[in-house]
N, C-alpha and C positions, 0 to 999 in steps of 0.2 A: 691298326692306325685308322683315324679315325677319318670320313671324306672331308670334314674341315683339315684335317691336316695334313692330307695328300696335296687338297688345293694348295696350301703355302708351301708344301716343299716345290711343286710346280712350280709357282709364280717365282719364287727363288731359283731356279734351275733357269729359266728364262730372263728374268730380270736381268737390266746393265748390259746388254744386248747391242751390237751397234749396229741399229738397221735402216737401210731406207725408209723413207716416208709411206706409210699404210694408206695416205689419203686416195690413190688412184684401187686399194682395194674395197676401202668404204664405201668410195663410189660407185662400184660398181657390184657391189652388193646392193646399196640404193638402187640399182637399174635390175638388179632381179638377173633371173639364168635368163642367159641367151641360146642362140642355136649354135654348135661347131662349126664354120664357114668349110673345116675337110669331109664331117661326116652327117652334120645335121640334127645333131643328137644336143639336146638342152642342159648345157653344162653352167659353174660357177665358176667364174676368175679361169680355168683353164680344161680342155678334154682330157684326161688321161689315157682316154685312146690312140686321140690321135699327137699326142703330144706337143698342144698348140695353146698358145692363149686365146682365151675367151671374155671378151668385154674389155678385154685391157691390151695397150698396144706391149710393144718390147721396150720404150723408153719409159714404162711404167715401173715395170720391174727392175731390179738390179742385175748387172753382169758381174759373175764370181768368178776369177780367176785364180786359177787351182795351179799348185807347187808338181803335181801329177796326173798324169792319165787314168781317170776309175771305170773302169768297168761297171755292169750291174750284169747279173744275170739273174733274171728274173723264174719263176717255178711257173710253168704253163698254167696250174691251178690257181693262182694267184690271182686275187679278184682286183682288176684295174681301178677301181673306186675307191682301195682302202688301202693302197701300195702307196706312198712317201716317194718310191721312186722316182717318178715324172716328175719330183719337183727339183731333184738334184737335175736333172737333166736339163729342164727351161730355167736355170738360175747360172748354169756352168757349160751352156752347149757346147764349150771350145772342151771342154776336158773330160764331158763323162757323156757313156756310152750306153744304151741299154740293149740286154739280148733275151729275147726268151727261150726258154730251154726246151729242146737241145741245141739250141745255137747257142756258138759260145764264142768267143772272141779268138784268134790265134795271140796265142801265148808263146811269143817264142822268145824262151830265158835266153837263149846266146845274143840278141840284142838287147834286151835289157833286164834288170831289176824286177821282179815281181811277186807281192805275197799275195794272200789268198786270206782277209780276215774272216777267221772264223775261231772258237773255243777247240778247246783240246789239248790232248795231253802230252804233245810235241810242239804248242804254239809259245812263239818267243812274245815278247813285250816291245813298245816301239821302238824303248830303249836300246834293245838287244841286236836291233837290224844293220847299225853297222858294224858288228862286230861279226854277227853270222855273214854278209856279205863281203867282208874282208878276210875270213878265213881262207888260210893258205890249203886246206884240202879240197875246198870245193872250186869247184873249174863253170865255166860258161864260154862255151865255144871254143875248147879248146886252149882259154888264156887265163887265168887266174884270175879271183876275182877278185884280188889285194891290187892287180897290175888294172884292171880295170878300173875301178875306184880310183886312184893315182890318177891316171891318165883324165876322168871327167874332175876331176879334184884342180889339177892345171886347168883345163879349158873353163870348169865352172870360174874359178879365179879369173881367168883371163874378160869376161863375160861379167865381172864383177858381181856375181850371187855367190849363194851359199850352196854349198856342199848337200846333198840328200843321196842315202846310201839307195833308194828305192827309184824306178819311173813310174810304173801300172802296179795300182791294187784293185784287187778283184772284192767284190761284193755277193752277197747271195741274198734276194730278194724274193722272201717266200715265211711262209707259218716255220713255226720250230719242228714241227711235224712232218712237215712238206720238205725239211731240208737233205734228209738223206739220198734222196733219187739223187740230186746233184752233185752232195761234197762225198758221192763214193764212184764220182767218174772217172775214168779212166785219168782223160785231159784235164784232170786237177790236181791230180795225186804228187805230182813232183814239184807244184808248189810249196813253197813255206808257209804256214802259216802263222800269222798274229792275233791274237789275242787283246782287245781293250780294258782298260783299268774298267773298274763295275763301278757300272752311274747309273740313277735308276732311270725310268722311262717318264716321257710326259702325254707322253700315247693314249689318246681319248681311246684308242679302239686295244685294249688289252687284252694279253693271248691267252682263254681262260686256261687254267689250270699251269700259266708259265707264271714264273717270281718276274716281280718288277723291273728287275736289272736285265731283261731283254727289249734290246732299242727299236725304236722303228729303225726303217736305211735309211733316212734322212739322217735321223740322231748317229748309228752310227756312224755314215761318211763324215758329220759335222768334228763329231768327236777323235775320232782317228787325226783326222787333218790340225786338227789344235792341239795335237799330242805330239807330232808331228813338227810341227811349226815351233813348238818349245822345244822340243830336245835340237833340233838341225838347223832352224833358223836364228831364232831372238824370240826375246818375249811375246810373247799371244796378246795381241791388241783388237782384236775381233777383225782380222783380214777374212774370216769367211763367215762372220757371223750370218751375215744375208743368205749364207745357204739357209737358214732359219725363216728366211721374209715368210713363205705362205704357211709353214707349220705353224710359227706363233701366232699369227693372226688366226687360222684356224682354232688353234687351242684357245684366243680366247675369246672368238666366238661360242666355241664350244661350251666353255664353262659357263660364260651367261645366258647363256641357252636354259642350262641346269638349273643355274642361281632361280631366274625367273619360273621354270617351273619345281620350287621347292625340293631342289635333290641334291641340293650342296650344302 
């Protein structure tokens, strides 16, 4: 494929977007990197060290409010500069978590619902999740998880939302290389895991020698949750498109970046 025509499947994967207004990040592009007011370090639009905005206040950016609690567990080697994840986290700080490994979050399935997206050859589909969590053989805390589902099924009604057979999904945030030290931990193994439909990347920083169809963690939590949101909710109207605010503007800084130095 040619780089003319990766650009339009990008621009198309993006496009119809429903986003806050980009002007408080062009501005602040216009004013150039600033220092981190936590660590002092010369950052653009936010630290992903310190996981704060930089140049821009919080009524700049969007608040994403998310149908579930996500995790990130991020790979110690993973380089903070090129990680997508600090942006789910300043977009959704009510819902998502980040941990660097070996920290990890407590998982405790007898309180709630929780997969573990990752590929593989026991991962179900999103479609699949109420049907594996309504199964009459598997138990969470001792109660069935057909009686559990019932039981938030009333109360969600009651609360006037929709039904979601999941609460916590986990993330693994790290190289395709770098993922095994993680998804062969102990404290992971009795997860489910899920698997997303294949969509390809819009990812300026692509994993060499991986195929296109692995996301950054931004794309995948964006994607998961709108997979999510159709099958459990109503139709997909772009309730989380803004987890996308700082990626697309990046990407398309990024590409006229290129444009301009003749490499597109």
């Amino acid at each position: 494929m040619s780089d003319q025509d990766c650009a339009a499947r990008e621009r198309s994967s993006l496009s119809g977007l429903l986003l806050a207004s980009h002007a408080p990040l062009d501005e602040a592009q216009r004013a150039g990197r600033m220092k981190c007011s936590r660590c002092g370090s010369s950052r653009m639009f936010y630290c992903y060290s310190c996981c704060a905005l930089v140049g821009l206040e919080s009524q700049d950016v969007p608040n994403v409010k998310l149908p579930v609690k996500i995790d990130i567990i991020k790979h110690p080697n993973e380089t903070d500069g090129k990680s997508t994840a600090v942006q789910a986290r300043l977009l959704a700080p009510q819902d998502v978590t980040i941990y660097t490994y070996p920290c990890i979050p407590d998982l405790d399935q007898s309180a709630e619902n929780i997969v573990l997206v990752f590929p593989g050859p026991d991962a179900m589909t999103v479609e699949q999740l109420w049907e594996y969590f309504s199964a009459g053989g598997e138990s969470c805390g001792g109660e069935p998880r057909t009686k559990r589902l019932k039981a938030e099924k009333q109360s969600d009604a009651a609360a006037d939302t929709h039904t979601c057979p999941i609460q916590r999904v986990v993330f693994i945030d790290s190289t395709w290389n770098q993922t095994t030290r993680i998804i062969t931990d102990e404290r992971l193994q009795a997860l489910p895991t899920v698997e997303l439909k294949s969509r390809r990347t819009c990812f300026w920083r692509h994993q060499q020698g991986c195929p296109d169809t692995y996301l950054a963690t931004i794309e995948a939590i964006y994607y998961f949750l709108k997979d999510l949101h159709n099958h459990y909710f109503s139709e997909y109207k772009g309730e989380y498109d803004n987890l996308l605010f700082f990626f697309s503007f990046l990407h398309k800084l990024i590409n006229k970046a290129k444009q301009a130095a003749g490499k597109m």
